[in-house]
C-alpha positions as CSV (number, residue, x, y, z in Angstrom):
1,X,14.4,-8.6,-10.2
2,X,12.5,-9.8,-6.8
3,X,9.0,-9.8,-6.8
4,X,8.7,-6.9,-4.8
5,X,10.7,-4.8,-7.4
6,X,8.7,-6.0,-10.3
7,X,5.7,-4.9,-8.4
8,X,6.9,-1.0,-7.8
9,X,8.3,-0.9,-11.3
10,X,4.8,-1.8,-13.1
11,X,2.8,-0.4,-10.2
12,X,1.1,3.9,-11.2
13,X,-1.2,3.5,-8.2
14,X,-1.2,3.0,-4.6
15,X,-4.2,3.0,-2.3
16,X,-2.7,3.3,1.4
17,X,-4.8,2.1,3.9
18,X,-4.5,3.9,7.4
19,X,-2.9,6.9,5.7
20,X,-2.5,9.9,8.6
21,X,-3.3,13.4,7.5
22,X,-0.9,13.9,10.3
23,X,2.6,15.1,8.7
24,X,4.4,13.6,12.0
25,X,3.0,9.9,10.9
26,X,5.4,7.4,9.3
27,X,2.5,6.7,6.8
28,X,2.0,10.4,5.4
29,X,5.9,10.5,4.9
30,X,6.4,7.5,3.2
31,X,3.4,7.8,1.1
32,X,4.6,11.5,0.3
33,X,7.5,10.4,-0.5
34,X,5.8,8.0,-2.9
35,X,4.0,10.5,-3.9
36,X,6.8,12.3,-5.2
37,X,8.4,9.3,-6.7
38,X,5.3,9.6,-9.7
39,X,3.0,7.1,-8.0
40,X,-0.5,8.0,-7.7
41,X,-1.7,8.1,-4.2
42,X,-4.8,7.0,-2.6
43,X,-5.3,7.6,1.3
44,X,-8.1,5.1,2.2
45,X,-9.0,6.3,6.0
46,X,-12.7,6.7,7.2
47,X,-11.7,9.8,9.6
48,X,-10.1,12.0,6.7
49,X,-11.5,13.8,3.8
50,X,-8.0,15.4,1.9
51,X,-4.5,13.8,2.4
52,X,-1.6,15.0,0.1
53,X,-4.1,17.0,-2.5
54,X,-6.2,13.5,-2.5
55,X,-9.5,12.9,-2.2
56,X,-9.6,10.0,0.6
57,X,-11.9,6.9,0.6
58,X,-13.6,5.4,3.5
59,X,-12.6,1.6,2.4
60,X,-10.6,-0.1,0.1
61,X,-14.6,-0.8,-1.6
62,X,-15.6,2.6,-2.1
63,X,-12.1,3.3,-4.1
64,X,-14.0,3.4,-8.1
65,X,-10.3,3.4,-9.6
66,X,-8.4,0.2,-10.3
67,X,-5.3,0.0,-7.4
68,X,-2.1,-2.1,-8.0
69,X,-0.6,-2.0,-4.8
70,X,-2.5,-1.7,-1.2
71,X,0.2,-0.2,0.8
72,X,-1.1,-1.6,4.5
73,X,-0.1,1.3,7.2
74,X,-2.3,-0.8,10.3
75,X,-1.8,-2.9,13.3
76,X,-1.4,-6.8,12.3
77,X,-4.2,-7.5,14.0
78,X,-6.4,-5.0,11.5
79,X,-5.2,-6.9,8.2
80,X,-7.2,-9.4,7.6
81,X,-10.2,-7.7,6.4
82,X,-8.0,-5.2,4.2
83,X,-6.4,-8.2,2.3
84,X,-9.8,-9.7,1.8
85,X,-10.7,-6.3,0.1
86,X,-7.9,-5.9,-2.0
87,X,-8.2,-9.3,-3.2
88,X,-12.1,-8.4,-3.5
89,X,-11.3,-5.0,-5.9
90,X,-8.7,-7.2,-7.7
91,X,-5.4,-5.2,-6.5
92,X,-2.3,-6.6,-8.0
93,X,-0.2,-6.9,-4.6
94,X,-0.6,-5.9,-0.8
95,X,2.6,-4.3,1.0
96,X,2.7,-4.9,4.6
97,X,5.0,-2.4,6.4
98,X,7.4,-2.5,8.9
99,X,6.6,-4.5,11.7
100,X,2.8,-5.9,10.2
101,X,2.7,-9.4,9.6
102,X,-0.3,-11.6,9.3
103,X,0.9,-15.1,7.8
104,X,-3.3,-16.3,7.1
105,X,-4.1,-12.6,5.4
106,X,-0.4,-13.4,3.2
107,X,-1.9,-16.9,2.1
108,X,-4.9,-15.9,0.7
109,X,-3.7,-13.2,-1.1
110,X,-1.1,-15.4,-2.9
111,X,-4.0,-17.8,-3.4
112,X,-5.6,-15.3,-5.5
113,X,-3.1,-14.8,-7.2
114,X,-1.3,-11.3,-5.3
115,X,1.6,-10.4,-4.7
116,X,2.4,-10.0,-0.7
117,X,5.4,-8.4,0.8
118,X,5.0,-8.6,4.9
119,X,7.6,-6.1,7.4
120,X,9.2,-4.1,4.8
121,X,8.9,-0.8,4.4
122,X,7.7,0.8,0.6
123,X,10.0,3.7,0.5
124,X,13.2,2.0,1.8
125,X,12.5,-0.8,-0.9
126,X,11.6,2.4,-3.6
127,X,15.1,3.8,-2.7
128,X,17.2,0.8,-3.2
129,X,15.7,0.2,-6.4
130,X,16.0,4.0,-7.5
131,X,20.2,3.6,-5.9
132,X,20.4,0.4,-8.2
133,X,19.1,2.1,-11.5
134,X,21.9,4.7,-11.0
């Protein structure tokens, strides 16, 4: 099992940062999809107020649950500060998706002891799990 597997199969709770309440977005699809999949969802977005039946948080700081994975649905250039928080509120891994990469932000995390997975997409790497188990 790769790290990243081991991380969805213990992981009940995903805070996604730059969730859209915008059904059109990749970001409310995937985490819809995870959704569905019997994780529980946490939009983190400081425009929203509701996403997916969720009550959505401002920053990863305001979130007063504990979070396993911070799913990571911004621009590279944005992650930075949101690794530093979910090292900060003690998240067990960040997931960048497709196309976000920030080597520096992936360091530190691993320093403190997170898991990182950088350009890969949540749901495709649910699904190929889910196809395996079957």
């Amino acid at each position: 099992m790769t790290e990243s597997e081991k991380l969805l199969a213990e992981a009940k709770t995903i805070a996604v940062v730059g969730l859209s309440g915008k059904r059109w977005r990749s970001s409310y699809g995937v985490s819809e999809y995870m959704q569905a999949a019997g994780y529980r969802i946490i939009p983190v977005n400081p425009r929203e107020t509701q996403i997916l039946g969720e009550r959505v948080w401002p920053s990863l700081d305001d979130v007063p649950e504990p979070v396993d994975i911070v799913n990571i649905f911004r621009r590279s250039e944005f992650v930075g500060p949101i690794v530093d928080a979910a090292i900060r509120i003690g998240a067990k891994g960040v997931w960048m998706q497709e196309d976000v990469v920030d080597e520096a932000a992936a360091a530190r995390a691993r320093a403190a002891g997170l898991i990182v997975v950088m350009d890969h997409c949540i749901l495709k790497a649910h699904g190929r799990m889910a196809a395996t188990r079957t």
